[in-house]
N, C-alpha and C positions, 0 to 999 in steps of 0.2 A: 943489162944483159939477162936473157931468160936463162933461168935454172932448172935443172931436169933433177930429180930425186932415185938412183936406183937402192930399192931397199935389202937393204942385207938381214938374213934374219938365219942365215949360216946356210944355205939351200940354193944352188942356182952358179952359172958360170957369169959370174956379175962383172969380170972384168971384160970379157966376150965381148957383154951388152955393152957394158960404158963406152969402150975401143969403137963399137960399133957406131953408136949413138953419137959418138964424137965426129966419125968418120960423117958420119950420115950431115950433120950440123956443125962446121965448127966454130962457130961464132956463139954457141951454147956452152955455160958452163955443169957438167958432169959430175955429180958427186956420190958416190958410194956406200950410205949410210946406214946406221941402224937408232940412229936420233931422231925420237919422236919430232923434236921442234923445225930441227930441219929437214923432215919428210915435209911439215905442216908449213915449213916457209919457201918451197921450191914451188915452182909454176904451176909445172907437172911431175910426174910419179910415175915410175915403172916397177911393176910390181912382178918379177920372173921368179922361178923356180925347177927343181929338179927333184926327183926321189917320191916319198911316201907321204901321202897326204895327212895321215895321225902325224909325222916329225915335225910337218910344215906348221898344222895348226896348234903343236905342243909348245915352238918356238914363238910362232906369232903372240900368243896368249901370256907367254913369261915374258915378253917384253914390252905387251901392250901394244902391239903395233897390230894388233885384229882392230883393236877401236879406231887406229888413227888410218885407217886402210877405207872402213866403213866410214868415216868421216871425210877423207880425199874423196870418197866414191861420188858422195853428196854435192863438192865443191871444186872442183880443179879436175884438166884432163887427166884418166890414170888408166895404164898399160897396161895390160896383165898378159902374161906369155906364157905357156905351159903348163906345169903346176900352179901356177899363178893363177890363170885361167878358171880352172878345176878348183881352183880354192875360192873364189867369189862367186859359186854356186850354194847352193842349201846344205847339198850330203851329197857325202862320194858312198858307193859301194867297199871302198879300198879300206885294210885292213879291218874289215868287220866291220862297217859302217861308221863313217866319219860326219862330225855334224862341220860345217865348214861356216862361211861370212855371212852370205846368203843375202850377197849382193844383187846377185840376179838370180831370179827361182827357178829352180831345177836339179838335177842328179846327176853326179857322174857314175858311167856305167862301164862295166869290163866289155871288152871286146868277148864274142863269145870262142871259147875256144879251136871250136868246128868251122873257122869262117874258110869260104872255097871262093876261087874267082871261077870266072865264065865257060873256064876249060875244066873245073873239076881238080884243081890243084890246093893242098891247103895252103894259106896265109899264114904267115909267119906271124907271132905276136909275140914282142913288141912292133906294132904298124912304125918301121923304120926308115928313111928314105925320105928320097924325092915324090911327093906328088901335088897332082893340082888343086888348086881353091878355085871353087867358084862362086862369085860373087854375088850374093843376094840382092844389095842397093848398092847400086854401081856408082851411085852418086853421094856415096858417103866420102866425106875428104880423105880417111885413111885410105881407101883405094886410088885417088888422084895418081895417072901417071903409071897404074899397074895394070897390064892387060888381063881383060878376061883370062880365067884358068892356067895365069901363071904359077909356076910350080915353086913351093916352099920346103922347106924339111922338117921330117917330123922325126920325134922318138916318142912313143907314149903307149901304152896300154889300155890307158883308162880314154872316154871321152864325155864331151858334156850335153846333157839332154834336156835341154829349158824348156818349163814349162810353158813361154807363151814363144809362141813359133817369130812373131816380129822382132826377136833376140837374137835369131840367128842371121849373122852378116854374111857368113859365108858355108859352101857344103865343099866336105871332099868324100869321094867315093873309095871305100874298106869292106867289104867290094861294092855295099850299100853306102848311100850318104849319111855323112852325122857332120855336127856342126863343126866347124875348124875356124871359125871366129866369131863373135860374140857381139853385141850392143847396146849401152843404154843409154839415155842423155851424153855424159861425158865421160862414158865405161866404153874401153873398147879393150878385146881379149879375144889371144889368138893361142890356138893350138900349136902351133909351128912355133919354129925357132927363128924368128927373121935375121938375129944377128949372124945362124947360118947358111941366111940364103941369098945372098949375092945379093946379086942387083936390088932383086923385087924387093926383098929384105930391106936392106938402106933406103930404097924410096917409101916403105910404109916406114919407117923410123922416122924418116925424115918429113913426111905426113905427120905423124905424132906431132911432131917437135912443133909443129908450126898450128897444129888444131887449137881453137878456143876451147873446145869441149861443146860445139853447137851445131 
């Protein structure tokens, strides 16, 4: 039976995901963890998160699971959602500049405060809500089965800014584009929250679940 890894590192609504995850696959077994061995002995790896980028990497660091994060990155599919995402980049902007995994190269950057839409309204930050993703490489498996510019939910502040542009999987518009999911060999990392987005949400989990990582 394939095993999915979601890693606990005190940061993130992990029983969401697992519920989700479960929902999505259940013929997978879901485990909850902050054990290196059985991060390093499950399939694949989901790596989510919520809050301040300095707590997530102060946590990661005291428990060694930066090394075995950057190690999954190398060898097994692994998920990164959110802060998750944001943290296997180089440096965040967040809390005075954070050096982060720096799994995939690049920055995360604040949204700028002044942001206006098309009418001259300002934007709300934290970017909260429903909006759309649009898909870069339509034919990556984690999109299988999700239509162009369906819409996911976000909570975030911050977003991520990679340095080589064939990283980014997907764009959503704030009120310009930035990347809202990410890609590398068997790194796939989204800005949204899928275990809060219905449908579209359990079918990229459910993508997950089933990716080699190729």
């Amino acid at each position: 039976m394939s095993s999915v890894a979601v890693i606990d590192y005190g940061m993130g609504n992990l029983h969401s995901i697992a519920k989700a995850l479960q929902h999505a696959a259940p013929d997978v077994t879901v485990h909850i963890t902050a054990n290196v061995n059985e991060v390093l002995r499950a399939d694949r790896v989901v790596f989510p998160g919520v809050g301040a980028i300095r707590d997530c990497m102060y946590a990661l660091k005291q428990t060694g699971l930066d090394e075995v994060i950057q190690e999954v990155a190398q060898t097994k599919p692994l998920l990164g959602i959110c802060l998750g995402m944001q943290a296997l980049l180089g440096h965040s902007a967040e809390n005075d500049d954070t050096d982060c995994l720096n799994v995939i190269t690049g920055n995360v950057m604040h949204f700028a405060d002044d942001l206006q839409d098309s009418e001259g309204n300002l934007l709300k930050i934290p970017h909260m809500g429903w909006n759309q993703v649009h898909q870069q490489n339509t034919h990556h498996p984690l999109w299988e089965n999700i239509p162009q510019d369906a819409r996911f939910y976000f909570v975030h502040s911050y977003f991520a800014q990679p340095s080589n542009a064939d990283a980014v999987a997907a764009t959503t518009n704030y009120p310009t584009p930035f990347a809202s999911a990410l890609l590398k060999d068997n790194v796939f990392a989204v800005q949204f929250h899928p275990e809060k987005s219905q449908a579209a949400g359990l079918q990229l989990l459910n993508n997950f679940i089933r990716w080699n990582g190729n």
